[in-house]
Biopython code that builds the backbone (N, CA, C, O; Angstrom):
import numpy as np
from Bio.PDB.StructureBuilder import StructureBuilder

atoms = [
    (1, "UNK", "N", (-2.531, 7.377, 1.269)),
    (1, "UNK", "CA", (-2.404, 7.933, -0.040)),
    (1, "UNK", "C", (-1.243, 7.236, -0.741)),
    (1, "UNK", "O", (-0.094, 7.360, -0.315)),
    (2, "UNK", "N", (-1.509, 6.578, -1.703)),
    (2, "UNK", "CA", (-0.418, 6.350, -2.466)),
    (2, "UNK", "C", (0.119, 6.870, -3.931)),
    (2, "UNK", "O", (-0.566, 6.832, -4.953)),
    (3, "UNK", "N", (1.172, 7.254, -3.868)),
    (3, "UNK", "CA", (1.571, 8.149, -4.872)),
    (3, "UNK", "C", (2.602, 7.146, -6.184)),
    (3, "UNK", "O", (3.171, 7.894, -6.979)),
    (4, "UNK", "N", (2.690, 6.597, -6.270)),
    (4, "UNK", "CA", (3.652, 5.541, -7.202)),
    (4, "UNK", "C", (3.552, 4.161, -6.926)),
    (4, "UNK", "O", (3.423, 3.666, -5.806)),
    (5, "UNK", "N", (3.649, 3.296, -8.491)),
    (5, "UNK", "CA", (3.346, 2.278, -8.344)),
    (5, "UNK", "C", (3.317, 0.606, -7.608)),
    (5, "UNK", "O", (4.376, -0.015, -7.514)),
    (6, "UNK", "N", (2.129, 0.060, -7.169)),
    (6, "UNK", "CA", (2.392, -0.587, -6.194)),
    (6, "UNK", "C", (1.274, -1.747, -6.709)),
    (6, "UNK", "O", (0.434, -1.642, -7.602)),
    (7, "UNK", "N", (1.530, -2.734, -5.943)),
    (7, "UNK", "CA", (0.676, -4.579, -6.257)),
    (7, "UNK", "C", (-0.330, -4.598, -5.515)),
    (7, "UNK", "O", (-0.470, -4.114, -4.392)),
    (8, "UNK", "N", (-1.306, -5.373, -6.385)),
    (8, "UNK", "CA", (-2.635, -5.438, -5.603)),
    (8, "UNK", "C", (-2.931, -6.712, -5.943)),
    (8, "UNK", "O", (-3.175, -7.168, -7.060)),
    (9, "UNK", "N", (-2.889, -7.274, -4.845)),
    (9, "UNK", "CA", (-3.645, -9.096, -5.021)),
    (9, "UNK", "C", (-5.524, -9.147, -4.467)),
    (9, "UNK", "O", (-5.976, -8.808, -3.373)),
    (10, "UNK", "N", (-6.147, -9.597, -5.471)),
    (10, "UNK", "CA", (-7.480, -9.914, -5.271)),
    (10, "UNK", "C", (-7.606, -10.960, -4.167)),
    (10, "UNK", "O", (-6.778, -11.730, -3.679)),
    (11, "UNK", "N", (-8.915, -10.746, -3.922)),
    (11, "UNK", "CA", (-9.565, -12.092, -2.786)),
    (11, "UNK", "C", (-9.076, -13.543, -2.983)),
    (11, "UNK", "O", (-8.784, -14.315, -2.070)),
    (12, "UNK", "N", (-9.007, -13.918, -4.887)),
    (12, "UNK", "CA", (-8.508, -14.949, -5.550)),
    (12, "UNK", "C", (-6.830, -15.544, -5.759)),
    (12, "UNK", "O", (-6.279, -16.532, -6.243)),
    (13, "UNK", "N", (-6.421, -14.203, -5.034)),
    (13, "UNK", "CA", (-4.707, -14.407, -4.993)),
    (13, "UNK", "C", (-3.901, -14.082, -6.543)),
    (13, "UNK", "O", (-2.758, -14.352, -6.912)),
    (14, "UNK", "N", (-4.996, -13.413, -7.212)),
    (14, "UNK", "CA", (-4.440, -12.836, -8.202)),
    (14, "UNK", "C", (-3.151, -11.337, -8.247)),
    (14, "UNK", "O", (-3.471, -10.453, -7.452)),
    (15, "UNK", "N", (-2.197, -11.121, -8.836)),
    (15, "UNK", "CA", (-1.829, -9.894, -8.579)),
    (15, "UNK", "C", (-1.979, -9.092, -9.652)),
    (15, "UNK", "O", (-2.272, -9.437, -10.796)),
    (16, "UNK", "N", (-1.742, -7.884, -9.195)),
    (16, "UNK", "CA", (-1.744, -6.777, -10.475)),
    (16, "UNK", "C", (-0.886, -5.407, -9.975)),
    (16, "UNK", "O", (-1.086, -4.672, -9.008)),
    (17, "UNK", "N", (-0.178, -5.377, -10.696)),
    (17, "UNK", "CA", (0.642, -4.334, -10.977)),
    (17, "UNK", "C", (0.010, -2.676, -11.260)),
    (17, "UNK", "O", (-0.052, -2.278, -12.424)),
    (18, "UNK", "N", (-0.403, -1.851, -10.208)),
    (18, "UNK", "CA", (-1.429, -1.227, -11.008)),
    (18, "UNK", "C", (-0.048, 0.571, -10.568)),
    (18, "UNK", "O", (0.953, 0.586, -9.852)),
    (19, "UNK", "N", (-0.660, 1.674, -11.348)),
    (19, "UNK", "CA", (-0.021, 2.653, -10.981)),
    (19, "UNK", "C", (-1.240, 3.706, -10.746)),
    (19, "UNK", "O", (-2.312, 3.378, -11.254)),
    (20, "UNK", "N", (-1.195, 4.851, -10.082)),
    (20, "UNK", "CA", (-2.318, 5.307, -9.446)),
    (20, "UNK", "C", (-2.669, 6.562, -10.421)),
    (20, "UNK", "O", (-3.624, 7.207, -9.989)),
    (21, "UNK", "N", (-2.212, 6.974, -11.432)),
    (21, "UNK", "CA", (-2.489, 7.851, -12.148)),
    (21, "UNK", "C", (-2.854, 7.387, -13.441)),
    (21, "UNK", "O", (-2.671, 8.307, -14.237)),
    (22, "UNK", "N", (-3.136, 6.729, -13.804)),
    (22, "UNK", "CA", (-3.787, 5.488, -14.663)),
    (22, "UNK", "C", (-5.422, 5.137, -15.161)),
    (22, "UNK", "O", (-5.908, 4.698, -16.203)),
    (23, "UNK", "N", (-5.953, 5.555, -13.903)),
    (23, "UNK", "CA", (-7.404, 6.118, -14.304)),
    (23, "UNK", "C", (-7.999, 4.585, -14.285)),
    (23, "UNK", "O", (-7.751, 3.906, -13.289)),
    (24, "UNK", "N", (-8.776, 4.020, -15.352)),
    (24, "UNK", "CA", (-9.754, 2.828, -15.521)),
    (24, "UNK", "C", (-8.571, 1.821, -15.217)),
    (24, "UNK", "O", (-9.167, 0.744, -15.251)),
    (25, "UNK", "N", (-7.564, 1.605, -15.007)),
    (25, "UNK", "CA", (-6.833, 0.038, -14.969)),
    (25, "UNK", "C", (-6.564, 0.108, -13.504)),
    (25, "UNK", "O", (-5.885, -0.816, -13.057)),
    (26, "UNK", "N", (-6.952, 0.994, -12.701)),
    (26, "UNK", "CA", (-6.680, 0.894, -11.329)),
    (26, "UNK", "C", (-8.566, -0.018, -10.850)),
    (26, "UNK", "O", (-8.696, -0.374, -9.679)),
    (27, "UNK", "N", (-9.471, -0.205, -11.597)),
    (27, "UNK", "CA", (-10.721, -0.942, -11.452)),
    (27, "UNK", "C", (-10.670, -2.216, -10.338)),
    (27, "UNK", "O", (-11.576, -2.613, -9.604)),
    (28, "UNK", "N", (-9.181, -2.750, -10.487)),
    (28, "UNK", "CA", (-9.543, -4.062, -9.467)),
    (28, "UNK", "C", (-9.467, -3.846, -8.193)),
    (28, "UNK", "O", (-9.664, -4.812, -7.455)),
    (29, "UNK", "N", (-9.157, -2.496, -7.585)),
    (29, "UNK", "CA", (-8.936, -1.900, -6.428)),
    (29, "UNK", "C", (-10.022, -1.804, -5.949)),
    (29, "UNK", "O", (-10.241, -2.078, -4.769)),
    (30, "UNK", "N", (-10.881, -1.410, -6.739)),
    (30, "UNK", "CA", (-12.749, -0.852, -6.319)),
    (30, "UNK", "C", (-13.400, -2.477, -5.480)),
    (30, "UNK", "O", (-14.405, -2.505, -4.770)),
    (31, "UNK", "N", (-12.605, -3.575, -5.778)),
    (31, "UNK", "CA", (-12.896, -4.537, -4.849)),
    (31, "UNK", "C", (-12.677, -4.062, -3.161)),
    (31, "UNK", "O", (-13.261, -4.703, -2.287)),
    (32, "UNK", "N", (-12.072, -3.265, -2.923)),
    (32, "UNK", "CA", (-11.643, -2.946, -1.574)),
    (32, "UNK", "C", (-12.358, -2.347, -0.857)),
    (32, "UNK", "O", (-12.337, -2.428, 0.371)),
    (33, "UNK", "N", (-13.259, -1.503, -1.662)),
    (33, "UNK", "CA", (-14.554, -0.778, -1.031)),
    (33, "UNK", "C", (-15.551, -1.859, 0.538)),
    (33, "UNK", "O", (-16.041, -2.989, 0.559)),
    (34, "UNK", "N", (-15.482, -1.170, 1.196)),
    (34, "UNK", "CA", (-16.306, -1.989, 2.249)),
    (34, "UNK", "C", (-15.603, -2.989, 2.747)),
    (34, "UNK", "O", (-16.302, -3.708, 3.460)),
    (35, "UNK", "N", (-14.339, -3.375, 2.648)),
    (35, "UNK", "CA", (-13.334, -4.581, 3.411)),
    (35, "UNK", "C", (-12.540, -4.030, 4.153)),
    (35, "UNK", "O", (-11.730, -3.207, 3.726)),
    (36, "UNK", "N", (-12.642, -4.470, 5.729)),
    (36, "UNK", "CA", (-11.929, -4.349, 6.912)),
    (36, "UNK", "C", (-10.458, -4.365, 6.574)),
    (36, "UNK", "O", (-10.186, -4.928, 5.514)),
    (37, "UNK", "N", (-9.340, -3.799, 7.346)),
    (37, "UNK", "CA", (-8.040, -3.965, 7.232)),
    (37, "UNK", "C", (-7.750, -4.874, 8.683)),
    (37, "UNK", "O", (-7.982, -4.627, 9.866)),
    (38, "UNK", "N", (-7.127, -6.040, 7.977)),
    (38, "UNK", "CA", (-7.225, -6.722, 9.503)),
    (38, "UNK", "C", (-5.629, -6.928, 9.548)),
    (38, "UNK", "O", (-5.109, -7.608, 10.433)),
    (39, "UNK", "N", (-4.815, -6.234, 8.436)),
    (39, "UNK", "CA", (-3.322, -6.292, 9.027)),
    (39, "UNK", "C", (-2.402, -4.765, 8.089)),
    (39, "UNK", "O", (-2.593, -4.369, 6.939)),
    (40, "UNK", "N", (-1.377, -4.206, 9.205)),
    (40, "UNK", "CA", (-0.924, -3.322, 8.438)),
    (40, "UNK", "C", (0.565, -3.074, 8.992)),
    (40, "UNK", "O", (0.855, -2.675, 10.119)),
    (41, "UNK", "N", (1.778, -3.525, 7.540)),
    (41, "UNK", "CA", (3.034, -3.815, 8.491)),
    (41, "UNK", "C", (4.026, -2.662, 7.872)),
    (41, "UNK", "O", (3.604, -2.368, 6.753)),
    (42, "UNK", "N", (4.926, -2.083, 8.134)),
    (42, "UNK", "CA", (5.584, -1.631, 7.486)),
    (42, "UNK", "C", (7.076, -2.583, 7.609)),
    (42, "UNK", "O", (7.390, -3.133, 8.665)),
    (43, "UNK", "N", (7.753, -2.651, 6.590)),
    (43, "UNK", "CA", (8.728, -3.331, 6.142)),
    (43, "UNK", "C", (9.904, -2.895, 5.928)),
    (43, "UNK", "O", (10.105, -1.693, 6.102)),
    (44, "UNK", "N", (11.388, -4.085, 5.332)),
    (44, "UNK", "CA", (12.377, -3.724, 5.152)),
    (44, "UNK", "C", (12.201, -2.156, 4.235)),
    (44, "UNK", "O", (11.267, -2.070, 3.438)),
    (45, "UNK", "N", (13.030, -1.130, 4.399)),
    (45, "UNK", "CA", (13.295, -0.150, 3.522)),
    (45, "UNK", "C", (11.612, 0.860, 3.505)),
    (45, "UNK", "O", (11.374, 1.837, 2.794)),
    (46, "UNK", "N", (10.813, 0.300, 4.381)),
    (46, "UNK", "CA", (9.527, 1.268, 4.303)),
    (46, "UNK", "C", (8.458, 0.623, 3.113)),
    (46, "UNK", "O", (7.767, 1.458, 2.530)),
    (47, "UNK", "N", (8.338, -0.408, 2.838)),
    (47, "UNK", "CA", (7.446, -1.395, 2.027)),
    (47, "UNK", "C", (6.445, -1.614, 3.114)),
    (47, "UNK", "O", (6.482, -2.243, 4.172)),
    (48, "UNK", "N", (5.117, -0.556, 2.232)),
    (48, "UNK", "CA", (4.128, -1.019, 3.160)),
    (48, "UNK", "C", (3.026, -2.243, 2.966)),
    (48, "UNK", "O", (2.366, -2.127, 1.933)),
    (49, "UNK", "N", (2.786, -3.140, 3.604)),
    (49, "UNK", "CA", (1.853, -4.149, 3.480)),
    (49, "UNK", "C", (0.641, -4.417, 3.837)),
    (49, "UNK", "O", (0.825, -5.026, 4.891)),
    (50, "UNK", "N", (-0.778, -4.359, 3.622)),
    (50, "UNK", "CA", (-1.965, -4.225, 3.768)),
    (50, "UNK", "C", (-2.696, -5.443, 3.698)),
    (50, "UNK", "O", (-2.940, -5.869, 2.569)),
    (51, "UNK", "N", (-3.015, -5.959, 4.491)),
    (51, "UNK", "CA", (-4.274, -7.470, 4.202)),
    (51, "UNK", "C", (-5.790, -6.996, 4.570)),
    (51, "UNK", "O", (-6.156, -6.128, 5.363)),
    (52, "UNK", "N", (-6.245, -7.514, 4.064)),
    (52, "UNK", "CA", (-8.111, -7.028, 4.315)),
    (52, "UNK", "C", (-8.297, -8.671, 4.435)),
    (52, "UNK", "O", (-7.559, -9.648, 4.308)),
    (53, "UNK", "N", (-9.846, -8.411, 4.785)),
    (53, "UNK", "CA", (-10.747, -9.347, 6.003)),
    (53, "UNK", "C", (-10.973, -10.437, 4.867)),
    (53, "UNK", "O", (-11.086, -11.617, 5.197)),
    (54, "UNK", "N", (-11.075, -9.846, 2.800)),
    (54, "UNK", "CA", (-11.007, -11.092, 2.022)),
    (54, "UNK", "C", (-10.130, -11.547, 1.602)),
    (54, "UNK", "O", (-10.422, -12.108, 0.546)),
    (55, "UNK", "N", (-8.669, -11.676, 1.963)),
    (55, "UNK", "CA", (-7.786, -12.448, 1.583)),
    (55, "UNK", "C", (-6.950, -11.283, 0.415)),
    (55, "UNK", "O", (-5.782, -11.320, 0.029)),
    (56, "UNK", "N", (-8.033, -10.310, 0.068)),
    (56, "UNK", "CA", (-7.076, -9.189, -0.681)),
    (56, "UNK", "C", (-5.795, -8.307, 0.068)),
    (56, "UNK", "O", (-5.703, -8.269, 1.295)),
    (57, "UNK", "N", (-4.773, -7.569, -0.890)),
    (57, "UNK", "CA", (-3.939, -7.250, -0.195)),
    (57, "UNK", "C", (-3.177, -5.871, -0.712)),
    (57, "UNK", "O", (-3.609, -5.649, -1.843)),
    (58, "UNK", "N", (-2.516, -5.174, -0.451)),
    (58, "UNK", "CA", (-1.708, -3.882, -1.217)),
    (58, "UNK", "C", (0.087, -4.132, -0.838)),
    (58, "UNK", "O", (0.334, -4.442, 0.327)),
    (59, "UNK", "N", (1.090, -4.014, -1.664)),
    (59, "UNK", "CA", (2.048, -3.837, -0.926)),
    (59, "UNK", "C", (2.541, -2.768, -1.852)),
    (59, "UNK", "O", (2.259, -2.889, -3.044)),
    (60, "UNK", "N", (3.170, -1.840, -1.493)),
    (60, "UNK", "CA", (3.582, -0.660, -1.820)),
    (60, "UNK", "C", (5.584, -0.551, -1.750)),
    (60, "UNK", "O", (5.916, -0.610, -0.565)),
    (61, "UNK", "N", (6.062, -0.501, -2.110)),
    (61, "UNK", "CA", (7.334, -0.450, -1.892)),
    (61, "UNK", "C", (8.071, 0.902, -2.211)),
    (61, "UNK", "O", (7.702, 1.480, -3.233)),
    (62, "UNK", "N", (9.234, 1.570, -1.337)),
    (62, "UNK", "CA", (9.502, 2.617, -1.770)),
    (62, "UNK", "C", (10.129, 2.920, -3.000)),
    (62, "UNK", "O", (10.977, 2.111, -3.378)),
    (63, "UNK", "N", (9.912, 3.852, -3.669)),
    (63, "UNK", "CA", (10.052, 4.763, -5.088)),
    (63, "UNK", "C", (11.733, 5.534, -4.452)),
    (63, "UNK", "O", (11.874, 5.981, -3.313)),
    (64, "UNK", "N", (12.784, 5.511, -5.490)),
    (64, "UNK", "CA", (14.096, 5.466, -4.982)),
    (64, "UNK", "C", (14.153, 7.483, -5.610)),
    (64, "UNK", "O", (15.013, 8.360, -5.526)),
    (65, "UNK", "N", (12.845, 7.429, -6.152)),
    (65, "UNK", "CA", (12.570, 9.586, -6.602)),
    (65, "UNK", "C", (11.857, 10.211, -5.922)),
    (65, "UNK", "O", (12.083, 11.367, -5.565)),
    (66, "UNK", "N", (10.511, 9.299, -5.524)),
    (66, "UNK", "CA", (9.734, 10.306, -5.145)),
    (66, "UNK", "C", (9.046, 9.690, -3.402)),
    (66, "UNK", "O", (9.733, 8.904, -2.749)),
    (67, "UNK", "N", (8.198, 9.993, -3.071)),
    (67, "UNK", "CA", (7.496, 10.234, -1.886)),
    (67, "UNK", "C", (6.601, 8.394, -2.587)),
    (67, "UNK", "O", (6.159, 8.259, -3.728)),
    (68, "UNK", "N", (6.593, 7.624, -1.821)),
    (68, "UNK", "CA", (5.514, 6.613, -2.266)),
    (68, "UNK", "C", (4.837, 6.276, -1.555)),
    (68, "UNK", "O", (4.658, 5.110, -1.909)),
    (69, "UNK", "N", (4.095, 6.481, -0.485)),
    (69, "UNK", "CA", (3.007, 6.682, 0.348)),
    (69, "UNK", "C", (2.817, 7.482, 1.963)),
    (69, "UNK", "O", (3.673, 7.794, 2.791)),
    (70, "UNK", "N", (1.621, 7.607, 1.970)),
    (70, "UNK", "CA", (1.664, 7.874, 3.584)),
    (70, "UNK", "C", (0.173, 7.196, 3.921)),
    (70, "UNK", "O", (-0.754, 6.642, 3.330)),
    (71, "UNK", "N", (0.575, 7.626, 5.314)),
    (71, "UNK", "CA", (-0.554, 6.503, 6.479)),
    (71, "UNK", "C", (-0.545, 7.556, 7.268)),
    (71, "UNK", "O", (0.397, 8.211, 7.713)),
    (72, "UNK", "N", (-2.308, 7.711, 7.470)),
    (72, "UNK", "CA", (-2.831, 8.084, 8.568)),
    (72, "UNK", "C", (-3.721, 7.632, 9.225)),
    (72, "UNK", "O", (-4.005, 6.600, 8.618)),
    (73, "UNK", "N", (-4.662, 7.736, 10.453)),
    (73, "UNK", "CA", (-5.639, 7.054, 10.891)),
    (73, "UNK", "C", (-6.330, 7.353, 12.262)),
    (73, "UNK", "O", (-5.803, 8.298, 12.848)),
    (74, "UNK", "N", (-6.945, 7.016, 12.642)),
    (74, "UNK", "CA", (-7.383, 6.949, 13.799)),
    (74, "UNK", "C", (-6.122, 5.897, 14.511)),
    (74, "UNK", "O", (-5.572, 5.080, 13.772)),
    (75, "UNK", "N", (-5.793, 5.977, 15.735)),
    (75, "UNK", "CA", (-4.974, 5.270, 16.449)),
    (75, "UNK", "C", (-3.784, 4.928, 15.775)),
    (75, "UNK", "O", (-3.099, 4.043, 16.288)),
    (76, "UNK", "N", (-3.288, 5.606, 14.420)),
    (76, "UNK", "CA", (-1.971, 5.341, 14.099)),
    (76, "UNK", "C", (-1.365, 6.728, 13.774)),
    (76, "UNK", "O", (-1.961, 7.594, 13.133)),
    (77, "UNK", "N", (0.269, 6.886, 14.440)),
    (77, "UNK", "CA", (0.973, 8.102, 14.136)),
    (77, "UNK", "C", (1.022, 8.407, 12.229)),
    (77, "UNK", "O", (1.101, 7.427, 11.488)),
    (78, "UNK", "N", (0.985, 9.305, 11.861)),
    (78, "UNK", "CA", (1.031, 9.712, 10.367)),
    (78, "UNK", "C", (2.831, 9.103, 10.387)),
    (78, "UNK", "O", (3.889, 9.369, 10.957)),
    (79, "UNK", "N", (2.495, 8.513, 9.755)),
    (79, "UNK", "CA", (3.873, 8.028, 8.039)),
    (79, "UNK", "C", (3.933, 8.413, 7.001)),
    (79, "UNK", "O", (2.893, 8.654, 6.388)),
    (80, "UNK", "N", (4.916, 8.568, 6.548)),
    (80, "UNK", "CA", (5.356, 9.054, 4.856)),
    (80, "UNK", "C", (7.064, 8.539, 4.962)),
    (80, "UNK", "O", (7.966, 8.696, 5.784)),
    (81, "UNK", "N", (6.905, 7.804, 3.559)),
    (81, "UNK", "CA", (8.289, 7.134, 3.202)),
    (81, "UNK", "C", (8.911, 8.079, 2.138)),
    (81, "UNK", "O", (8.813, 7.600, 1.008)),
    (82, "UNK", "N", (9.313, 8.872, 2.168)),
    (82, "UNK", "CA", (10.465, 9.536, 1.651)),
    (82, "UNK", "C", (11.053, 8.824, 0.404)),
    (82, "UNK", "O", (11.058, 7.597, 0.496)),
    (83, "UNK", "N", (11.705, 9.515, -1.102)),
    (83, "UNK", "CA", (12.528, 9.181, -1.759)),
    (83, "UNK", "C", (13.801, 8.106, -0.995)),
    (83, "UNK", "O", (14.477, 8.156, 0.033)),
    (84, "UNK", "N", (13.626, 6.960, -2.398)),
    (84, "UNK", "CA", (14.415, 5.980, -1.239)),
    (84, "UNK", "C", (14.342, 4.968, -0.069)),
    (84, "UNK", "O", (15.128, 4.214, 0.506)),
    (85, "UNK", "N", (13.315, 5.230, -0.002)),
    (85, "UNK", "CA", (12.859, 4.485, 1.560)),
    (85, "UNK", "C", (13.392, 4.885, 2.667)),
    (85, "UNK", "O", (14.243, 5.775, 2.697)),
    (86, "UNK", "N", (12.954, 4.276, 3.698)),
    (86, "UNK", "CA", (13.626, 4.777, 5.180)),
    (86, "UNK", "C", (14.125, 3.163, 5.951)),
    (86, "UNK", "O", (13.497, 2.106, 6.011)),
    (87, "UNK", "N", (15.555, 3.538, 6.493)),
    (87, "UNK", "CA", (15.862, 2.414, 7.164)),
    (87, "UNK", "C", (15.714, 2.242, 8.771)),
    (87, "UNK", "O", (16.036, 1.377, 9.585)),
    (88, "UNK", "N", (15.226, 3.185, 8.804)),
    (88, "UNK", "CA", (15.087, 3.677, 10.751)),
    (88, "UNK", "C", (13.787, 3.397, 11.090)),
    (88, "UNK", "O", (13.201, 4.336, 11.628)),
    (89, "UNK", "N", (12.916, 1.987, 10.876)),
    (89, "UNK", "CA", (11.636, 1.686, 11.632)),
    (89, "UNK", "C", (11.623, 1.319, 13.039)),
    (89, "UNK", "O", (12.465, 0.534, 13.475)),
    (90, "UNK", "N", (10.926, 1.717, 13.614)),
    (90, "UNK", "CA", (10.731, 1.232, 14.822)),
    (90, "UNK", "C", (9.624, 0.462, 15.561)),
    (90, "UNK", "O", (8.745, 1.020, 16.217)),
    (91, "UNK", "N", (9.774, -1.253, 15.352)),
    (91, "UNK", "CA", (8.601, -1.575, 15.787)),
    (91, "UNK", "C", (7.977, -2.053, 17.279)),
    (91, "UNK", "O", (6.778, -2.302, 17.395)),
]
sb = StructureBuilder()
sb.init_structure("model")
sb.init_model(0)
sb.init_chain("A")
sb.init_seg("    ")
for serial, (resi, resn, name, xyz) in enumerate(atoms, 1):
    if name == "N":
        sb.init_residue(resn, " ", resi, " ")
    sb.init_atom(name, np.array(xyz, "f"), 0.0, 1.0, " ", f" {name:<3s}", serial, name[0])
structure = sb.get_structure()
């Protein structure tokens, strides 16, 4: 779930700046439908990073107010980055 604004690069290596409450300008995302996640990292300060199987990508970085994402899944512990980010990853 992502809650505040974050980059989305197309298959083409394009980026876009999109924010999730935004409605029709979040459209280039709907490319993601049906594409594998073949990488998922979390980063300095809790910046999360996403690659899919076409070269598309998400990176999310933490919001210094509010909550800016969480991760859940099959075979992965639930995450949520907190106001601020978090400096305590453990990889």
């Amino acid at each position: 779930m992502l809650e505040t604004p974050f980059l989305f690069r197309d298959a083409a290596g394009e980026w876009y700046e999109l924010d999730p409450g935004t409605g029709v300008s979040l459209a280039p995302v709907l490319a993601l439908f049906g594409q594998s996640v073949i990488a998922v990292d979390v980063r300095e300060h809790g910046a999360l990073v996403i690659d899919f199987d076409d070269g598309a990508g998400l990176w999310i970085g933490p919001d210094p107010q509010f909550e800016s994402w969480h991760l859940t899944g099959y075979g992965v512990d639930s995450i949520t980055v907190g106001p601020g980010g978090e400096d305590d990853w453990e990889r």
